[in-house]
C-alpha positions in Angstrom: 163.8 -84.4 -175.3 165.0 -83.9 -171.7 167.7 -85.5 -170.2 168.3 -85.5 -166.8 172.2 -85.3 -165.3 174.3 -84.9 -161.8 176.9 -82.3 -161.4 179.6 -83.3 -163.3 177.7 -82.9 -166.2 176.6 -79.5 -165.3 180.0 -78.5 -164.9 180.9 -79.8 -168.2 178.1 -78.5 -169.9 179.2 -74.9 -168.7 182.9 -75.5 -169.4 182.5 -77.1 -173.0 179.2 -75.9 -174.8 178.7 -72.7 -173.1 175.0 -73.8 -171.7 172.8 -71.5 -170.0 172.0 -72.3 -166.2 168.6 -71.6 -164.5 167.3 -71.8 -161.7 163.4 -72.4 -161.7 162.8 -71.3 -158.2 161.4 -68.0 -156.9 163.5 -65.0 -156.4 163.4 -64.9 -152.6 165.0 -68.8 -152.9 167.6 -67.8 -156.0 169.1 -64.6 -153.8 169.5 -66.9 -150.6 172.2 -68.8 -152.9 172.9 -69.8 -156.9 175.2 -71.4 -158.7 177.3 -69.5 -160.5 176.4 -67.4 -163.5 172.8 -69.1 -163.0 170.1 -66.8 -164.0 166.3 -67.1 -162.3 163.6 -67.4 -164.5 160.5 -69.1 -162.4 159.0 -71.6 -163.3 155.9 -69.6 -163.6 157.5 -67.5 -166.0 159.0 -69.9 -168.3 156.7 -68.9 -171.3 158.2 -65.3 -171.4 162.1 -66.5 -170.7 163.1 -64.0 -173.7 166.5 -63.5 -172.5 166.7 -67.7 -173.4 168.1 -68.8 -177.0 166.7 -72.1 -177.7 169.5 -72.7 -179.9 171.8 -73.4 -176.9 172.0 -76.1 -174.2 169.9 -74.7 -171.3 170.0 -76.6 -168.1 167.5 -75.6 -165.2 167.6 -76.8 -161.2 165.6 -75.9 -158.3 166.1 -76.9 -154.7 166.8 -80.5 -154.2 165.8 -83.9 -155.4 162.2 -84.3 -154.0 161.7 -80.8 -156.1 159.9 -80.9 -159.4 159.6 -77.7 -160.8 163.1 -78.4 -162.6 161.6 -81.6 -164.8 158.6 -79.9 -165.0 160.6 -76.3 -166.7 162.8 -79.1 -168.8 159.5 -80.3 -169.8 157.5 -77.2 -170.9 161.0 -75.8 -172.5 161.2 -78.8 -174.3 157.6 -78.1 -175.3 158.4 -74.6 -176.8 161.0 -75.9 -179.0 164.7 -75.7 -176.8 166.5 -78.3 -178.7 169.0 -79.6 -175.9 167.2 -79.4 -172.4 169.6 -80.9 -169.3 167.3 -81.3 -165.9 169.8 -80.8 -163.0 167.9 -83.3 -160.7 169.9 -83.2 -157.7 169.3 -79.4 -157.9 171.8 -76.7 -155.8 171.6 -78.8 -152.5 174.1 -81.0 -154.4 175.8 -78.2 -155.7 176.4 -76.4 -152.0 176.9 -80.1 -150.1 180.0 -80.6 -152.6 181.8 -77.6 -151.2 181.0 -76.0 -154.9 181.2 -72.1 -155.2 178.1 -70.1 -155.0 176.7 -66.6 -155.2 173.8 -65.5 -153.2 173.6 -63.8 -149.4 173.3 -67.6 -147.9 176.0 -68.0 -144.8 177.1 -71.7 -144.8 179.6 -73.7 -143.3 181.8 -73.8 -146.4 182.4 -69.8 -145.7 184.2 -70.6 -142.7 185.0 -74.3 -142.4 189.1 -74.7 -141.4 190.4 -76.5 -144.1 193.5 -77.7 -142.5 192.6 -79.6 -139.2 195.6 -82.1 -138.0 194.1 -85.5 -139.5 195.5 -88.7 -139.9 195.4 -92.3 -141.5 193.9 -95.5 -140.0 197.6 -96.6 -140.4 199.5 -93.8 -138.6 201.2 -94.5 -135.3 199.4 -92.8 -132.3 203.0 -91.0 -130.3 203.6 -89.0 -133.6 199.8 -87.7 -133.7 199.5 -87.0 -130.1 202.2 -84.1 -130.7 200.2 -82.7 -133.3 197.0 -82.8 -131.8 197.8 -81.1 -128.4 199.6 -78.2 -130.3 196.9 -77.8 -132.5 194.2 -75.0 -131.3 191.1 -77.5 -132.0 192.7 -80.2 -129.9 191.1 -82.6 -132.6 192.5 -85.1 -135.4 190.0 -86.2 -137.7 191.3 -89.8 -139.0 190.4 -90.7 -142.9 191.3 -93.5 -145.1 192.7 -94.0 -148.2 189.9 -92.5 -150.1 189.8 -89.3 -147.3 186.4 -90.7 -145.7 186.0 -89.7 -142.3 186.6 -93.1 -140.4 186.6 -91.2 -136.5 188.1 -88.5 -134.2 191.2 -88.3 -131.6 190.9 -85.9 -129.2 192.4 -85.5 -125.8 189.5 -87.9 -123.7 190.7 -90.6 -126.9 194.3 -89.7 -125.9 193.8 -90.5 -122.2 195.1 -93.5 -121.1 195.6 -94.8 -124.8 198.8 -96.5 -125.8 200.9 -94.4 -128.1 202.2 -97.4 -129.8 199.0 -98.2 -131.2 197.6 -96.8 -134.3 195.3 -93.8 -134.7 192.7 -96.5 -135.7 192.8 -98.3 -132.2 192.3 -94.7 -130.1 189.7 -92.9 -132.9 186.2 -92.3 -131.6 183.9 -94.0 -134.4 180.6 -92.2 -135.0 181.6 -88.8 -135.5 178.9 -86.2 -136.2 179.4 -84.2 -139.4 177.9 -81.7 -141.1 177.6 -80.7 -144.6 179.3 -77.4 -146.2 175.6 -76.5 -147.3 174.4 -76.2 -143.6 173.5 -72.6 -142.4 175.6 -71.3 -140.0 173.5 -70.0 -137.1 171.0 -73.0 -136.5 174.4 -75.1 -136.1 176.0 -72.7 -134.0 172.5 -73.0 -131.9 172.4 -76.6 -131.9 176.6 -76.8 -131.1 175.8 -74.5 -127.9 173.0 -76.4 -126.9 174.6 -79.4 -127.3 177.9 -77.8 -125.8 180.5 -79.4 -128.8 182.6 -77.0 -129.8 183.6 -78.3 -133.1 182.1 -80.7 -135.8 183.8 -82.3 -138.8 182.7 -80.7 -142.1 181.9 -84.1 -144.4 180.8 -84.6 -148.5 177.8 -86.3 -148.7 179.9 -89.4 -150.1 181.7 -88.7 -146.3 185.3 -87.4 -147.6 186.9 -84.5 -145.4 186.2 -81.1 -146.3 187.7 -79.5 -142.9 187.2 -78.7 -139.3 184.1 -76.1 -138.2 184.8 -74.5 -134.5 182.4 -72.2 -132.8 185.4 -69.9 -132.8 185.5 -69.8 -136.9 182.5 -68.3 -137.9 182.6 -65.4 -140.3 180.2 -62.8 -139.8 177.7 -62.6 -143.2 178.7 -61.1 -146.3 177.1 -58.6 -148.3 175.3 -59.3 -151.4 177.6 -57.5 -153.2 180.2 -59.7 -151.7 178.5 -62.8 -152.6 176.8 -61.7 -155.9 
């Protein structure tokens, strides 16, 4: 029987029972990025997996949720007697969207998103922020709430004219854009110039801060021997 779980579980399959992870997708997709101390058996090559003991948990993935080779390798391993098969649904787009390590040659956003951008709560009074932000290089406070979700932005065309007795929530620009630590880093960069921003807020997909990305905070790609 196959049992299909989120990433938690993965992570506490790996950390408790020693499962083995495998990603189901073709080579070309496993180098570009993997979790960690995943192995890439195909699906097409499931039959022949010898380097799989059937008398562990084994827990497969492929790209994302609208994927099915993942239920369909829990299925056929299932079929060739694994006793404890775990179907990673969400696959490694969940996996690399929740600032999780990875290995592979893949340059995201989570390689060279600033994790500490000047932010501030809903709550916090606007004279003590402004200080912070226009010493700051990005020029930028990113305002969360109590559960660090991304409520807004201040930056200096929020700061013009506001009153600095008023909270951070009163001056914040709603509607920020984000973008994910999964993203690739030079069709952003592309889209940032075209669209002439400069910086974007790095988000979760559940919306809670990862960090700041600049145009000036790129890292140039690492080598596979780098990455793994």
């Amino acid at each position: 029987m196959t049992h299909i779980i989120e990433r938690e579980a993965v992570q506490d399959l790996l950390a408790t029972k020693e499962a083995q992870l495998v990603e189901v997708l073709p080579e070309r997709e496993y180098s570009w990025a993997h979790l960690p101390r995943a192995v890439n058996v195909p699906l097409g090559a499931i039959d022949r997996a010898s380097e799989l003991d059937p008398g562990r948990p084994v827990i497969v993935y492929c790209h994302d949720a609208l994927c099915d080779l993942s239920p369909r390798a829990a299925h056929r391993l299932d079929r060739l007697g694994f006793g404890e098969v775990y179907d990673y649904g969400l696959g490694k787009m969940d996996w690399l969207s929740a600032d999780l390590p990875y290995d592979g040659h893949a340059a995201l956003v989570s390689q060279s998103v600033r994790r500490d951008p000047v932010t501030a709560l809903l709550d916090d009074p606007l004279g003590a922020l402004t200080e912070r932000i226009i010493a700051d290089p990005a020029g930028i406070a990113v305002v969360v709430d109590e559960d660090d979700v991304v409520q807004g932005t201040i930056g200096s065309r929020e700061l013009r004219g506001a009153d600095l007795d008023a909270t951070a929530e009163s001056a914040m620009r709603l509607g920020a854009t984000t973008v994910r630590p999964s993203e690739e880093l030079e069709p952003l960069i592309q889209r940032m110039d075209r669209a002439k921003v400069d910086h974007v807020v790095v988000t979760q997909a559940d919306g809670t801060l990862v960090g700041l990305f600049g145009l000036g905070d790129a890292r140039p790609p690492e080598s596979d021997s780098d990455q793994g």
